[in-house]
N, C-alpha and C positions, 0 to 999 in steps of 0.2 A: 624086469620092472613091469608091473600091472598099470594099462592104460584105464585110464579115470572112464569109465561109458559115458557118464554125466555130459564128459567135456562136446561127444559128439551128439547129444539131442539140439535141436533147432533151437532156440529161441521165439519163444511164443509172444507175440504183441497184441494186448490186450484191448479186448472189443466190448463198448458199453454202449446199451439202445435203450434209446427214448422214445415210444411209442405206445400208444394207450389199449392196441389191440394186442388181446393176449397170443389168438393164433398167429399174427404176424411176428411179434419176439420169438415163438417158439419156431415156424418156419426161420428167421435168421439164424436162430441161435443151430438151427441145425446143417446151415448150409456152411457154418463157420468151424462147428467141428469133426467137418471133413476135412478139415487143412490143418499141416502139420506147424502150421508156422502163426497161428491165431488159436485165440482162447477167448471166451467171452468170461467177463469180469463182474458183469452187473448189469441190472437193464433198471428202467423206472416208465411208469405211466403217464406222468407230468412232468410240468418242471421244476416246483418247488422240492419235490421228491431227489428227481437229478441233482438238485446241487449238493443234497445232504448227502445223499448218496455217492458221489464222486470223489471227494476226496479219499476216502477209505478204497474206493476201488481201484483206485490208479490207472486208469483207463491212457492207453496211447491213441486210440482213439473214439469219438461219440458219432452215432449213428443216430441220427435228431429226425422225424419225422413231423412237419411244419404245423398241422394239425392236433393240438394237447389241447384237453381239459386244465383249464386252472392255469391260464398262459398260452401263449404266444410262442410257437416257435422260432420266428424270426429271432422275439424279445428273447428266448433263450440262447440262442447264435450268441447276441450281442451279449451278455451276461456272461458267458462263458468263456470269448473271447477276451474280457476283462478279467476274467477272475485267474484261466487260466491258458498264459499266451502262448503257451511251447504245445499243446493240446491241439490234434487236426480234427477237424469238423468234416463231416458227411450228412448232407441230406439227403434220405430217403423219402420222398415223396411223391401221392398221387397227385399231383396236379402237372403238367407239363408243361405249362406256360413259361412263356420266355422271361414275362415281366417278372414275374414269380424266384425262378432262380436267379435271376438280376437281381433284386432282393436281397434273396439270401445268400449270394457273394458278399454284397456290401455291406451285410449282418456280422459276416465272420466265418464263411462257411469256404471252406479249402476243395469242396467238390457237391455235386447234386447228380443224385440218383433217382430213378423214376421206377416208382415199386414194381408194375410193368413188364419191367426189364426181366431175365434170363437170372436165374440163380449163378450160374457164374460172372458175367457181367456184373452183378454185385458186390461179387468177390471182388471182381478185379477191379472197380472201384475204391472199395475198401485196400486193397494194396497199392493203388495208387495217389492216394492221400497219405499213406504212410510214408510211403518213398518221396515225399515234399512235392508230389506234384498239385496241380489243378488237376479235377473230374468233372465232366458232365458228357450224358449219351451223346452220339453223335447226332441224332435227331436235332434234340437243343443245343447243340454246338451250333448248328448250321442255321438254328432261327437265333442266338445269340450273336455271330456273327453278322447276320442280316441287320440287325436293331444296330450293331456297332460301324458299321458301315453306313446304313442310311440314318446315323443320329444328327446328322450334320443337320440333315435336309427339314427334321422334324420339328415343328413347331414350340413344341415344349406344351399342348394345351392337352395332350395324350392323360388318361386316367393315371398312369402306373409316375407320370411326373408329377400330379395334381396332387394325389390323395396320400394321406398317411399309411404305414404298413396295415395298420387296423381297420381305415378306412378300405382301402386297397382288399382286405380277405373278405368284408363285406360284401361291398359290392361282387368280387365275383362269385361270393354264393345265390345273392339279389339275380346275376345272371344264369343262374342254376337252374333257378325257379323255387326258391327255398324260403318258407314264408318269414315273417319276424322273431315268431316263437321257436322255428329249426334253429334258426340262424341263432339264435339269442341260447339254447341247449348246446350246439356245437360250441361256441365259445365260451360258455359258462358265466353268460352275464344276463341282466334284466333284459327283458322285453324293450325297458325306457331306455336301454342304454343303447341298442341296438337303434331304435328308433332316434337316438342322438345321431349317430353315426349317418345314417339316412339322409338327418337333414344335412349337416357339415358335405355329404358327397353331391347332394341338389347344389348347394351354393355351390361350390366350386368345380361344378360342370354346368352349370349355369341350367338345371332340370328343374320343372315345374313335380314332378310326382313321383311318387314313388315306380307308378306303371312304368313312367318314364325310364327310372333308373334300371330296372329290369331290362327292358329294352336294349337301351344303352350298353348295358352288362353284356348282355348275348351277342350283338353285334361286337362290342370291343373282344370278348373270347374268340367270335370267328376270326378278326384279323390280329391274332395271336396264334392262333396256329393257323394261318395261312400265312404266316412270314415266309 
């Protein structure tokens, strides 16, 4: 009797990325097929794009990088955690901050990766999300951990408790040094809208100026990673 070959190839689980840089999808997509046991399915630039594009690709998992044109990474987390709940989520992201992937836990996200990171460490991200677990480097494990153990102690009057997700991406670019019109291109909205956001983070850190929030900004990044 002739054995099936079919029966012994792996099993491929399919890999979809959200990210707006084209060399970055093409460096994933290469580091993903070097492994026998992954395939990538689709990728998209934004996130209206993703969602059209998802259902067709059947993705076992998305690879979401927090920074899109035309939306909201977070805002896609959440969206996608809604639409579709058996689906594990991976952020790849430049930013490190602790507040940051605190966030995007609470958005929907089953792990956070930090671009950074080791092409295999990526990988093995990405199989660790598959296999039901929690992901994130050990770096931000260890400033995760710090925030979850000294939350008792903390006031609640901290940026990342005060401000909205949207508010919250502003302002850490304000502490960048990123002026209205950057800020307001990276996120794909007005000038006036950006400057919305400005004032809403003055009130509710009690700031007189914009100078001010910069400030405020860079000093709150340095005690983000000096956790």
């Amino acid at each position: 009797m002739r054995s099936d070959s079919r029966a012994a190839q792996p099993v491929r689980r399919r890999v979809f990325f959200v990210d707006d840089h084209p060399l970055v999808r093409d460096w994933l997509a290469s580091l993903v097929a070097l492994e026998s046991d992954l395939e990538v399915c689709g990728h998209a630039e934004d996130a209206p794009s993703a969602l059209i594009a998802l259902p067709k690709a059947r993705p076992d998992v998305v690879v979401v990088d927090l920074s899109l044109p035309r939306g909201s990474g977070l805002e896609l987390l959440k969206e996608l955690r809604a639409q579709f709940p058996a689906l594990r989520l991976l952020v790849l992201s430049m930013h490190d901050e602790a507040s940051i992937a605190e966030r995007a836990f609470r958005a929907g996200a089953h792990g956070y990766a930090v671009k950074n990171e080791s092409g295999p460490s990526i990988v093995e991200a990405i199989r660790s999300v598959l296999a039901g677990n929690f992901y994130t480097s050990p770096a931000l494990a260890a400033q995760l951990t710090g925030r979850l153990l000294g939350g008792l102690s903390r006031s609640g009057g901290e940026p990342e408790e005060l401000l909205s997700d949207r508010e919250l991406e502003v302002f850490r670019m304000r502490g960048q040094g990123h002026s209205a019109k950057e800020i307001a291109d990276r996120m794909r909205v007005s000038v006036k809208t950006v400057g919305s956001y400005d004032e809403r983070i003055k009130s509710k850190l009690g700031l007189e100026s914009t100078t001010e929030v910069m400030r405020e900004a860079m000093l709150w990044q340095e005690r983000q990673r000096g956790l």
